[in-house]
VOGU-3710 file (C-alpha; in Angstrom, 3 decimals, decimal comma):
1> xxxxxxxxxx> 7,483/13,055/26,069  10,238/14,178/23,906  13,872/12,831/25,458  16,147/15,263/25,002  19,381/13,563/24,138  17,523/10,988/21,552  17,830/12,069/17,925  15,352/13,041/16,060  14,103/11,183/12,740  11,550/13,048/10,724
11> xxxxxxxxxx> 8,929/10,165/9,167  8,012/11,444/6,122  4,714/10,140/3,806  4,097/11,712/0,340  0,418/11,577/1,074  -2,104/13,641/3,334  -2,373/13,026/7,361  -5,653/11,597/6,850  -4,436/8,765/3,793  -1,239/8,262/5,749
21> xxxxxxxxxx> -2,190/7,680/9,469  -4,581/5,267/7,618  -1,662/3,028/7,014  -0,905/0,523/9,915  3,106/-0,139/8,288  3,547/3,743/9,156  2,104/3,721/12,655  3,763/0,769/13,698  7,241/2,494/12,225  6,252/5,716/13,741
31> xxxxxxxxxx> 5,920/3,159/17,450  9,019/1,534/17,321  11,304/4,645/16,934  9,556/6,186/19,324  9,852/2,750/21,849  13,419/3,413/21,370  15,918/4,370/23,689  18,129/6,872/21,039  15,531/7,612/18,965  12,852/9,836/18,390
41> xxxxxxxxxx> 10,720/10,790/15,869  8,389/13,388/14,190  5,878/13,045/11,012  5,911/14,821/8,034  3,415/15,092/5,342  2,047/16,578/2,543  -0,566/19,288/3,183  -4,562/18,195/3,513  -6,170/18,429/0,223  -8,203/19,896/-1,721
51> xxxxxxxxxx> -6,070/23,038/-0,047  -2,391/22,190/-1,134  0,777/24,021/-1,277  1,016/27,554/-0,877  3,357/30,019/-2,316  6,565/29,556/-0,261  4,922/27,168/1,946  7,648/24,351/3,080  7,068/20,656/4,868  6,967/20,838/8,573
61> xxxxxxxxxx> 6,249/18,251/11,410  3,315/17,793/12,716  4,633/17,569/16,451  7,015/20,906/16,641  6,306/22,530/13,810  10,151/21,770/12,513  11,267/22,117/8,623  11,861/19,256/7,095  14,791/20,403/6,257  16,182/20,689/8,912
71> xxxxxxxxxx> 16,581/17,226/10,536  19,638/15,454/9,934  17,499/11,997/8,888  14,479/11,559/7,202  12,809/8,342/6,859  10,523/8,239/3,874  7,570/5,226/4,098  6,544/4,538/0,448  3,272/2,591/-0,451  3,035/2,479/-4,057
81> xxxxxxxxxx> 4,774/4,446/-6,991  2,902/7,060/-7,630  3,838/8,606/-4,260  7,174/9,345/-6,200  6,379/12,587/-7,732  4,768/13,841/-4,151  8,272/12,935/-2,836  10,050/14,530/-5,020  7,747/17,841/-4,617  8,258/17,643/-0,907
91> xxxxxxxxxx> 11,991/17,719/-1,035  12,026/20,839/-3,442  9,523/22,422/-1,124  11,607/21,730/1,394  15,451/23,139/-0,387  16,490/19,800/-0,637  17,751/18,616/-4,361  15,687/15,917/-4,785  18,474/13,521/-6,725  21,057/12,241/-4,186
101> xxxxxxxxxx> 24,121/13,033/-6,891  23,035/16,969/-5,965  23,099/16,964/-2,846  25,965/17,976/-0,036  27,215/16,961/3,312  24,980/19,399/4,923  21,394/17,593/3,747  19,440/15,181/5,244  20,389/11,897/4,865  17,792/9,863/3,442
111> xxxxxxxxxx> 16,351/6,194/3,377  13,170/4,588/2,121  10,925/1,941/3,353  7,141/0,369/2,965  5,688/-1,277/0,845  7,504/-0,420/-2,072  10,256/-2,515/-1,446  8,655/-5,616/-1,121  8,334/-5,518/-5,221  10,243/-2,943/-7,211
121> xxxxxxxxxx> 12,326/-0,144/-4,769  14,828/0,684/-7,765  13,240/3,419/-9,392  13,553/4,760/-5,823  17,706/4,893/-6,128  18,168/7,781/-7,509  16,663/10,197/-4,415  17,758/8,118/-1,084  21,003/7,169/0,575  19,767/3,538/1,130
131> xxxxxxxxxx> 16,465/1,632/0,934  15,184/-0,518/3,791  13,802/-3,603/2,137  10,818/-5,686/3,235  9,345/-5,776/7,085  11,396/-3,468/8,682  9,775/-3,759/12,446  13,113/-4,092/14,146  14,662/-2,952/11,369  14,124/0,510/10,975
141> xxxxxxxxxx> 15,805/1,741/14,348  18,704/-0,432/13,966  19,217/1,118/10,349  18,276/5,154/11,734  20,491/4,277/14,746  23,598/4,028/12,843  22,872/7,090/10,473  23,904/9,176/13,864  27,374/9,095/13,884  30,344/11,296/13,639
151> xxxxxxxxxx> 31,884/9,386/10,865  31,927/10,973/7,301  28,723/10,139/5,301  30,532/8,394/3,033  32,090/6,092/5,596  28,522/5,192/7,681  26,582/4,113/4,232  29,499/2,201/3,396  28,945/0,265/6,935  24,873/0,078/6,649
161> xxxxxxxxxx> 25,436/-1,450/2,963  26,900/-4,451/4,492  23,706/-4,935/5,891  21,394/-7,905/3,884  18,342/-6,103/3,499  19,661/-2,154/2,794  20,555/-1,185/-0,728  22,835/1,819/-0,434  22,958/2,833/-3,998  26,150/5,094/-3,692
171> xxxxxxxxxx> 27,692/2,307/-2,848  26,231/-0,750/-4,374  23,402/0,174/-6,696  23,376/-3,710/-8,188  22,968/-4,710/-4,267  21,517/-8,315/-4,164  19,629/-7,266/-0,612  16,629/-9,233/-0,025  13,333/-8,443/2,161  13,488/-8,537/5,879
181> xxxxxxxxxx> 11,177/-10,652/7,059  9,868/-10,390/10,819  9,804/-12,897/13,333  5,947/-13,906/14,218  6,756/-13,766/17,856  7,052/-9,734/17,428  3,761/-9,445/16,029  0,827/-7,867/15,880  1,746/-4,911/14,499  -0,471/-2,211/15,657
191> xxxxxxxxxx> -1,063/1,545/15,603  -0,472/3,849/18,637  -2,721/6,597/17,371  -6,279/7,070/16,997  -7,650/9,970/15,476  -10,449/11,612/13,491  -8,975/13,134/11,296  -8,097/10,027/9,063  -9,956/8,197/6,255  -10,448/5,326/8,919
201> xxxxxxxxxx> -11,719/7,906/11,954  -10,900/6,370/15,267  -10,302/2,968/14,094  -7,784/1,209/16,339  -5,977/-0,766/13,720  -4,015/-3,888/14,125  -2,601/-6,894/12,643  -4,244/-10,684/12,483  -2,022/-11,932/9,848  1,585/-11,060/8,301
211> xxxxxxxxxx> 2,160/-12,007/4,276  -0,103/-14,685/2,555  -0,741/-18,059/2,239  -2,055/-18,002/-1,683  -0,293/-17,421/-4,788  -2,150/-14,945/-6,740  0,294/-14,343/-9,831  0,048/-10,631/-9,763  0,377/-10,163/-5,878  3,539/-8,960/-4,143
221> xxxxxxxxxx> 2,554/-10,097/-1,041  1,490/-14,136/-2,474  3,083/-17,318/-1,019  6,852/-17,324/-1,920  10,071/-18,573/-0,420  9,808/-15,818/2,632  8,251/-16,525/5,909  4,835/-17,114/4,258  1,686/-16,403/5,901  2,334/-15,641/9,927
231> xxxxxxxxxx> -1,116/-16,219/11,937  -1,656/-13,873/15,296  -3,293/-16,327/17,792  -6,389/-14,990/19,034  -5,645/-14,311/22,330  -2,650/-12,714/21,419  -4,886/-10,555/19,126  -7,110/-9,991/20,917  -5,460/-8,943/24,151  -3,658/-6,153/21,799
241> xxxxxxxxxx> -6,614/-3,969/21,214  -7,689/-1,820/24,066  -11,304/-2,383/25,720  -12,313/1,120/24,986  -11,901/0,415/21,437  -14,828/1,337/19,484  -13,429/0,605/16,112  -11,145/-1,886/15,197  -9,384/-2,395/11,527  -8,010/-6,146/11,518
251> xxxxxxxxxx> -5,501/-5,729/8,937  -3,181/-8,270/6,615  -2,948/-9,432/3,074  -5,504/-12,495/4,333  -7,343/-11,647/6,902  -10,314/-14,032/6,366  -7,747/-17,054/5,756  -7,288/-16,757/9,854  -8,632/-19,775/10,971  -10,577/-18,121/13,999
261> xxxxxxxxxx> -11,529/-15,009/12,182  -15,242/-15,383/12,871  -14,416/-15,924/16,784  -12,336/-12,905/16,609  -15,320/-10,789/14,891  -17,699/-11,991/17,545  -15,804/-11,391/20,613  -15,085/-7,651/19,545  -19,162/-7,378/18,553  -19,546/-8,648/21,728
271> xxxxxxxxxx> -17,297/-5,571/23,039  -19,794/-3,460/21,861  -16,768/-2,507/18,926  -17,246/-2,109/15,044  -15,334/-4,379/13,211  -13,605/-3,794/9,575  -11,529/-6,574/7,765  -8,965/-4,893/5,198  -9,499/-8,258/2,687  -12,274/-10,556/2,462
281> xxxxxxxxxx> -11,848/-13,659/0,143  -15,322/-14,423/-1,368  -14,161/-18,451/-1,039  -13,820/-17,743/2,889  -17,104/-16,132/3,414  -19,787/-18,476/5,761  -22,883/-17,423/6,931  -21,336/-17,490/10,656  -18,527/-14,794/9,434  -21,292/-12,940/7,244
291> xxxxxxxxxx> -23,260/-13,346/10,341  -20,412/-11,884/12,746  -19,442/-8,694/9,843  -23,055/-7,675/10,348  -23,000/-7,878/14,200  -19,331/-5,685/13,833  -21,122/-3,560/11,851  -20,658/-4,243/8,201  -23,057/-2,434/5,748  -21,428/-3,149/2,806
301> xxxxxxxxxx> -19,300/-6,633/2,131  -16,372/-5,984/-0,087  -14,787/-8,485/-2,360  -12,392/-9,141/-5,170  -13,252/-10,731/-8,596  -9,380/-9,911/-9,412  -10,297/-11,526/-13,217  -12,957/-10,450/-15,522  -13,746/-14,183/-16,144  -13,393/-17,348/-14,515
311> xxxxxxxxxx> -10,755/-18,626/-17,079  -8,923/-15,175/-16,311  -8,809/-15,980/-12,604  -8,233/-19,856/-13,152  -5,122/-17,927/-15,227  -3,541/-15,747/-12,511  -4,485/-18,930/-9,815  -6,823/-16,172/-8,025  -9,728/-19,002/-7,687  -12,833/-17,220/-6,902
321> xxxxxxxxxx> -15,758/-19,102/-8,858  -19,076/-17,561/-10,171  -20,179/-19,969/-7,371  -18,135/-18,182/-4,793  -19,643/-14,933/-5,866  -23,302/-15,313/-6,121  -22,875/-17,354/-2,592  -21,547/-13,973/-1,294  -24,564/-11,646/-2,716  -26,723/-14,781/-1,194
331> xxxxxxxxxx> -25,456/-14,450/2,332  -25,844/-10,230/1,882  -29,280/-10,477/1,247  -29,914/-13,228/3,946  -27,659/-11,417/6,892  -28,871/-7,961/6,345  -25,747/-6,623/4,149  -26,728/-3,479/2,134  -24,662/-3,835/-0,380  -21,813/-6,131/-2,658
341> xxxxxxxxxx> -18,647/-4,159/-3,604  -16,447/-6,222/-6,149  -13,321/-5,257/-7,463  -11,903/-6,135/-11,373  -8,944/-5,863/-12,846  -9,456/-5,515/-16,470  -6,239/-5,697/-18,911  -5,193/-8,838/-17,683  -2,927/-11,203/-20,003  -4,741/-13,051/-22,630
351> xxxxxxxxxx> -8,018/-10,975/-21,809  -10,323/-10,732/-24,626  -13,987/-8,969/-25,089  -16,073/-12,170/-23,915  -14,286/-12,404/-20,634  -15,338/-8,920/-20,221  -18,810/-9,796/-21,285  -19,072/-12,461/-18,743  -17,869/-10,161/-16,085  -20,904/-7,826/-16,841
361> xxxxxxxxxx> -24,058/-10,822/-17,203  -22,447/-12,052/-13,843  -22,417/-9,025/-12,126  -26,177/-7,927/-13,554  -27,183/-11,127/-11,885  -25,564/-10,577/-8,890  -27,374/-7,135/-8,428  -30,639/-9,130/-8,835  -29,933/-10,124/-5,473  -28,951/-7,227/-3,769
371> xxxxxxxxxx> -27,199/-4,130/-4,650  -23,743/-4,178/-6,354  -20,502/-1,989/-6,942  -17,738/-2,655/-9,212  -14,858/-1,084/-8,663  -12,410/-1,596/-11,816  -8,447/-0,854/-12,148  -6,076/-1,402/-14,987  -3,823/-4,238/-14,341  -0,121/-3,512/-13,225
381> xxxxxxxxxx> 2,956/-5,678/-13,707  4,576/-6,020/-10,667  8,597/-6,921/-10,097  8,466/-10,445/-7,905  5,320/-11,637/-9,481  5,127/-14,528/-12,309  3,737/-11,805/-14,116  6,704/-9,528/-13,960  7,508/-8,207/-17,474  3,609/-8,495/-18,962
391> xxxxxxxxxx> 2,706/-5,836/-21,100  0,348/-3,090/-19,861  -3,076/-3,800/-22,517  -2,730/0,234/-23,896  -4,805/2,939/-22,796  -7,444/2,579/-26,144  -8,211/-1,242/-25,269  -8,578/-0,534/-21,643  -10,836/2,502/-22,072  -12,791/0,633/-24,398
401> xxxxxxxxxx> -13,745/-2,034/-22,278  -14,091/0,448/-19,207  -16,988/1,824/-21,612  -18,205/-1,534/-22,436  -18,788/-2,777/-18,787  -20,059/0,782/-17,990  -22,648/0,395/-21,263  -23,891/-3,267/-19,917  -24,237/-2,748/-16,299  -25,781/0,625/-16,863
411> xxxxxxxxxx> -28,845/1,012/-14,542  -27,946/-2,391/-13,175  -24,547/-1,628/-10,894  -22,292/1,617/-9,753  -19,615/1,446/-11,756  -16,206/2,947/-10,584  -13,046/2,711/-12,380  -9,595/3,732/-11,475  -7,483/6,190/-14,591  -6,049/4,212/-17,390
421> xxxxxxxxxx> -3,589/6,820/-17,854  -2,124/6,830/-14,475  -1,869/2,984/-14,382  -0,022/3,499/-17,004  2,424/5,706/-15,492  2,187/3,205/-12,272  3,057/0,357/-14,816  6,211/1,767/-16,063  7,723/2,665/-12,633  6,731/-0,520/-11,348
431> xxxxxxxxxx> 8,466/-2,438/-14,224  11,277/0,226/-13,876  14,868/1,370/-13,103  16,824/3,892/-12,118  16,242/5,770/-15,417  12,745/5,724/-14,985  12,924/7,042/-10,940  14,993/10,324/-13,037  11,932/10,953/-15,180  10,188/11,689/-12,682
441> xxxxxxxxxx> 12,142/15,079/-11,448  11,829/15,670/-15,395  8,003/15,465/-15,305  8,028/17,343/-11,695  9,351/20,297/-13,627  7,136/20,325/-16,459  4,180/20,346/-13,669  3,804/16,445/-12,953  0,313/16,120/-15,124  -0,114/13,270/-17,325
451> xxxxxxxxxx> 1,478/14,767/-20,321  4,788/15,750/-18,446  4,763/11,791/-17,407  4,180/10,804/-20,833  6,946/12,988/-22,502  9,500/11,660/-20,240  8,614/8,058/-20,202  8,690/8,888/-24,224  12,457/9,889/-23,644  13,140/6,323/-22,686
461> xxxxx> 11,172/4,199/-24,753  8,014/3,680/-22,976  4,255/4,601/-24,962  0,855/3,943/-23,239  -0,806/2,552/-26,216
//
């Protein structure tokens, strides 16, 4: 029930209902405001696809109906960086300037948060009042709670960028704020809605672990000098998710690396529930877990290679062994699992032909044993990694070896692959600045394809290769 003297927050997602009630950070946001006493809070996203925009159509809430426009704070959650030119569309739909040096008084204030921030949030500067760095929980509502105020706007950011994990770029853009980090008594993390209408359908989602415990050297969300990897006890767990649960998502950067994982599986089986894991490491997988995933459900058992080769992953300290792998298409075939899904990264540093080679005889003999997808992606520097700064591999060398796996695992494995073009664009936000975040509006008004990206990046240096 709506409280009538709480103010309202508009949670905005440049994505579709359906990708971004998917997303466990935006429920649990989307819980906490409204858990608060001076807060409330209504979502805003972009229209379901493949229907889009139409003419004059603006952003509106999902719960009243309300223009985005026309709240007085808008909280945008921001998962990767190619959500940027969908935020900047829904602002113009919406009569906001999208570039905070445009805008008046009378606007929305804005501020960022999600994933985003945990690696590169600067490209971001340029279109909020402040950014919300890292885990923001607890957070979020005290941030929002002191945007209401009858101060001048120039006077509350001033007081919020005092704050160690905001950047308020009006204020100070070269803000040393670091991620929040939440305390592992406040989790799980879980989401308050349950729907249909999502890519996840019904699927009560909660968290069994916060951060990570490895050090993958292209991973945000790897072992660093934070709080690490936070384990939900399995009672706690456990007692979160509600007994007429029929689908449960156990979500976190490590989910297998819980050290009662398989217990947890099996008692929710036992519920009668399906059970999905949102990462399985192919060096955690036993036949009692295999054994569990099929009793939860599983079909398909879904994996990471990460590196073409196993001197690749030795490389990025990603450790999963040809051993590892053909273990997990072993315990498939022997617990009933349809099918192995594996997912690549090719343009890695130092890759070179014969790694990619090696990827395709290993995968060939993996489908000997029981059906296999590959699922490829361009690599992406990330800011925060040890591979911050390494070169994207150009869009010629990666769309030669995309057609050189494709050629050698033809009739042998479904091969999917990710655009080369777009994680090119993705690279050069994520190794961005401010400068970059600006060419974005640029290629939003030449129509936000490829080419539009291409010729603004262009303006500032940057070619795909």
């Amino acid at each position: 029930m709506e409280r009538s003297t709480a103010h309202r927050v508009a949670l905005a997602c440049a994505a579709p209902y359906r990708v971004a009630m998917s997303s466990l950070g935006l429920q649990t946001i989307y819980r906490v405001i409204q858990q608060s006493d001076d807060l409330s809070c209504e979502r805003v996203f972009l229209p379901d696809e493949p229907l889009g925009w139409d003419q004059g159509d603006v952003p509106t809430s999902c719960e009243s109906g309300r223009a985005l426009g026309e709240f007085e704070v808008i909280a945008f959650s921001v998962s990767w960086e190619l959500e940027l030119i969908e935020l900047v569309r829904m602002l113009q739909r919406a009569g906001i300037p999208p570039l905070r040096r445009d805008r008046a008084d009378h606007h929305p204030l804005l501020i960022a948060g999600g994933p985003l921030t945990f690696s590169n949030p600067r490209p971001l500067l340029p279109f909020v009042d402040a950014v919300v760095l890292g885990e923001a929980d607890t957070l979020a509502v005290d941030v929002l709670t002191r945007l209401f105020d009858d101060a001048p706007r120039a006077s509350i950011l001033e007081r919020i960028a005092g704050m160690q994990n905001v950047i308020v770029p009006a204020v100070d853009p070269a803000s040393r704020a670091t991620p929040c980090h939440c305390d592992a008594s406040l989790l799980p993390a879980w989401g308050p809605i349950r729907t249909p209408h999502t890519e996840l359908r019904d699927m009560f989602l909660v968290e069994a672990v916060r951060g990570c415990s490895r050090s993958c050297h292209y991973c945000v969300m790897r072992r660093g000098p934070g709080a690490g990897m936070r384990v939900v006890p399995e009672d706690r767990l456990l007692a979160t998710i509600p007994q007429d649960a029929s689908r449960v998502g156990l979500v976190g950067a490590s989910v297998t690396d819980h050290p009662r994982i398989e217990q947890i599986v099996r008692a929710l089986a036992a519920r009668g529930a399906s059970v999905g894991l949102s990462s399985l490491r192919a060096d955690r997988l036993r036949p009692g877990l295999v054994d569990a995933l099929r009793q939860g459900g599983y079909r398909t058992l879904t994996t990471a290679m990460d590196g073409a080769s196993e001197r690749l992953r030795d490389s990025v300290e990603r450790h999963t062994s040809e051993v590892h792998l053909r273990e997990a298409a072993r315990l498939c075939r022997e617990h009933g699992i349809e099918r192995l899904k594996l997912y690549v990264m090719v343009g890695l540093p130092t890759e070179q032909q014969q790694d990619i080679d090696e990827c395709a005889a290993l995968v060939r003999e993996l489908s000997r044993v029981v059906p296999v997808s590959l699922g490829i992606s361009p690599f992406c520097a990330k800011r925060n990694t040890p591979l911050d700064g390494a070169a994207f591999a150009g869009l010629k060398v990666i769309d030669e070896r995309l057609d050189r796996l494709r050629k050698k695992l033809a009739g042998a494995a479904e091969v999917r692959a990710t655009s080369a073009r777009w994680a090119w664009v993705e690279h050069v936000l994520a190794q961005g600045d401010e400068p970059e975040g600006m060419a974005v509006v640029q290629a939003a008004q030449n129509g936000g394809g490829f080419s539009a990206f291409r010729k603004a990046f262009a303006a500032l240096g940057h070619e795909p290769g």
